[in-house]
C-alpha positions in Angstrom: -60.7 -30.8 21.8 -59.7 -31.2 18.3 -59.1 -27.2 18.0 -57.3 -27.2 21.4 -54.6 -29.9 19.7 -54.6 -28.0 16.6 -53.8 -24.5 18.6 -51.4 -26.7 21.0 -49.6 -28.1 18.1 -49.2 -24.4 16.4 -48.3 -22.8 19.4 -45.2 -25.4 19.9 -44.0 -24.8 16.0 -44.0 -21.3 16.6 -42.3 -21.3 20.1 -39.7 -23.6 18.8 -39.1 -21.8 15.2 -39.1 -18.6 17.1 -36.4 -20.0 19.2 -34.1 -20.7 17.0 -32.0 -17.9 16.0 -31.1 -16.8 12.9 -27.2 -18.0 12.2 -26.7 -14.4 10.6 -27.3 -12.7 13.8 -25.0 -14.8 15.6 -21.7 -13.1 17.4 -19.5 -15.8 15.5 -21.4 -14.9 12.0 -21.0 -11.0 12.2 -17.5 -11.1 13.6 -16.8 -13.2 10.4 -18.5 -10.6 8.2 -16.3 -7.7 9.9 -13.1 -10.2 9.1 -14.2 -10.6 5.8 -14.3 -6.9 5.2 -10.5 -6.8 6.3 -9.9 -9.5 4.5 -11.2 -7.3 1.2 -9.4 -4.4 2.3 -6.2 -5.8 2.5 -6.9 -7.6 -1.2 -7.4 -3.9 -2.1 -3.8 -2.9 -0.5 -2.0 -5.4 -2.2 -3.8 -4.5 -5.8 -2.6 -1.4 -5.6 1.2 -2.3 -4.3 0.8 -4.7 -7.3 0.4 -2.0 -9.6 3.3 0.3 -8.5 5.7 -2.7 -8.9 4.3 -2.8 -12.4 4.8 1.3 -12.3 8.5 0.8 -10.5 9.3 -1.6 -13.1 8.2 0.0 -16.5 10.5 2.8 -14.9 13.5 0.9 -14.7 12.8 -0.8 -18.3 12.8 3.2 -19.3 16.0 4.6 -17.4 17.9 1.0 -18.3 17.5 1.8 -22.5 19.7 4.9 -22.0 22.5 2.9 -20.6 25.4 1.1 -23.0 26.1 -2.6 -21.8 23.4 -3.5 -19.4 23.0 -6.8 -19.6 23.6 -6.4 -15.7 20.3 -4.2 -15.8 18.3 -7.2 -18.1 19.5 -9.0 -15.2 17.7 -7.0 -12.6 14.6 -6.9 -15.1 14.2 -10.4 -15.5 14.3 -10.9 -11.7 11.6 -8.0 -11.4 9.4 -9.9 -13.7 9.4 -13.0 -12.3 8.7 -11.2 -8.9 5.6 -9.7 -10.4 4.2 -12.9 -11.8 4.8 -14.6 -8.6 2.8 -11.5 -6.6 0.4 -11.6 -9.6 -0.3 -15.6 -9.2 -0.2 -14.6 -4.9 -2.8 -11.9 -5.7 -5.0 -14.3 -8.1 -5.0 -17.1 -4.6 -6.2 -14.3 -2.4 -8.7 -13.3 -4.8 -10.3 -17.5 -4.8 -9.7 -17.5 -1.1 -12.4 -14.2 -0.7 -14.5 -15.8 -2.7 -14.2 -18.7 -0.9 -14.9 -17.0 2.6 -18.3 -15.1 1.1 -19.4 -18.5 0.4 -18.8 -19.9 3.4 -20.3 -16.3 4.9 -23.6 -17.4 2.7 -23.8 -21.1 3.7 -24.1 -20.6 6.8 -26.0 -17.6 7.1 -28.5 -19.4 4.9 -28.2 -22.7 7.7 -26.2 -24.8 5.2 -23.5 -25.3 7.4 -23.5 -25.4 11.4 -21.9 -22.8 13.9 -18.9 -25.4 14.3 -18.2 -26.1 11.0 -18.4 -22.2 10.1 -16.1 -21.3 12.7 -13.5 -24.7 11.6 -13.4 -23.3 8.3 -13.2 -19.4 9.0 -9.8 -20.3 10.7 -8.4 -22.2 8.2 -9.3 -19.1 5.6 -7.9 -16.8 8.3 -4.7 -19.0 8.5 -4.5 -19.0 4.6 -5.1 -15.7 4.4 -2.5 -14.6 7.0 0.4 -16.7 5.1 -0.9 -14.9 2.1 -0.1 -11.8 3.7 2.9 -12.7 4.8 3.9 -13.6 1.5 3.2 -11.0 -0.1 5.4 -8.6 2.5 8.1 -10.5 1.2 7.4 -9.6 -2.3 7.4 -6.1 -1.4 10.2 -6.7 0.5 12.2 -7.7 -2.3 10.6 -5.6 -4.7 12.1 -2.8 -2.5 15.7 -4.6 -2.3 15.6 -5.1 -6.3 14.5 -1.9 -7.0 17.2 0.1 -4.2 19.9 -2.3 -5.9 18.8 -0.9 -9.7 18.5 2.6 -8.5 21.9 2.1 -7.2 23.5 0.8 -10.5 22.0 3.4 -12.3 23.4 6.1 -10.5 27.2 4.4 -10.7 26.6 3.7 -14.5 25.9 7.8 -14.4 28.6 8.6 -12.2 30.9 6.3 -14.5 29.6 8.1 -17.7 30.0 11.6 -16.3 33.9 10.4 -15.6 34.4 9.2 -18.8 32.9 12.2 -20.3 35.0 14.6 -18.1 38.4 12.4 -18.7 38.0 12.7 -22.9 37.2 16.5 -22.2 
């Protein structure tokens, strides 16, 4: 009788631990995971825009030291700079925010956290994290207008010189 408990008892643990699934296999879980990865790649995308502005803009610094009174042109640079360090800082929140997400990816694949509170906090990441992106097409947005506007200058400050140069001729 005693061993008939015993194998009872063990029999119950195991039907009810086999039962319970692992929150890592979930639906919810891996569809988070695949986000995640998006997530990543988009980080990626805006490195790497990051880095052209900071290409675009050590450009202009180089075409605007051949031109005479450009204070217009410092101008342009200062606003260029401050763009990048905003899209810098922008970049920097994104970066905390992934990290945030793969820990939230970990708690509850490790049972830390339930489905529901998982899922209540994926879409406040995801909401984060689409404003983020949205934020950052504006930067590029105006990264584009700043540097059309320069490109533009640059090309009447030539234009001017090539004048001046033909009238003392």
């Amino acid at each position: 009788m005693k061993t008939l408990c015993k194998l009872t008892l063990i029999s119950v643990v195991i039907f009810f631990t086999s039962c319970k699934q692992n929150p890592a296999e979930s639906p919810e879980h891996k569809a988070m995971v695949a986000e995640h990865a998006e997530m990543e790649e988009s980080h990626s995308k805006m490195e790497a825009e990051h880095k052209a502005m900071k290409d675009d803009h050590q450009d202009m610094v180089n075409a605007h030291k051949a031109i005479e009174n450009d204070s217009i042109h410092l101008v342009t640079e200062q606003n260029h700079v401050a763009l990048l360090a905003k899209h810098q800082e922008l970049i920097e929140a994104h970066k905390e925010l992934i990290e945030k997400h793969a820990q939230l990816e970990s708690k509850h694949a490790s049972g830390e956290i339930t489905l529901e509170e998982m899922t209540t906090e994926h879409e406040s990441i995801k909401n984060e994290h689409e404003k983020m992106a949205q934020e950052h097409q504006q930067i590029a947005a105006e990264h584009d207008r700043i540097k059309s506007e320069d490109e533009k200058m640059i090309k009447e400050d030539q234009e001017k010189s090539t004048e001046t140069g033909a009238d003392q001729a």
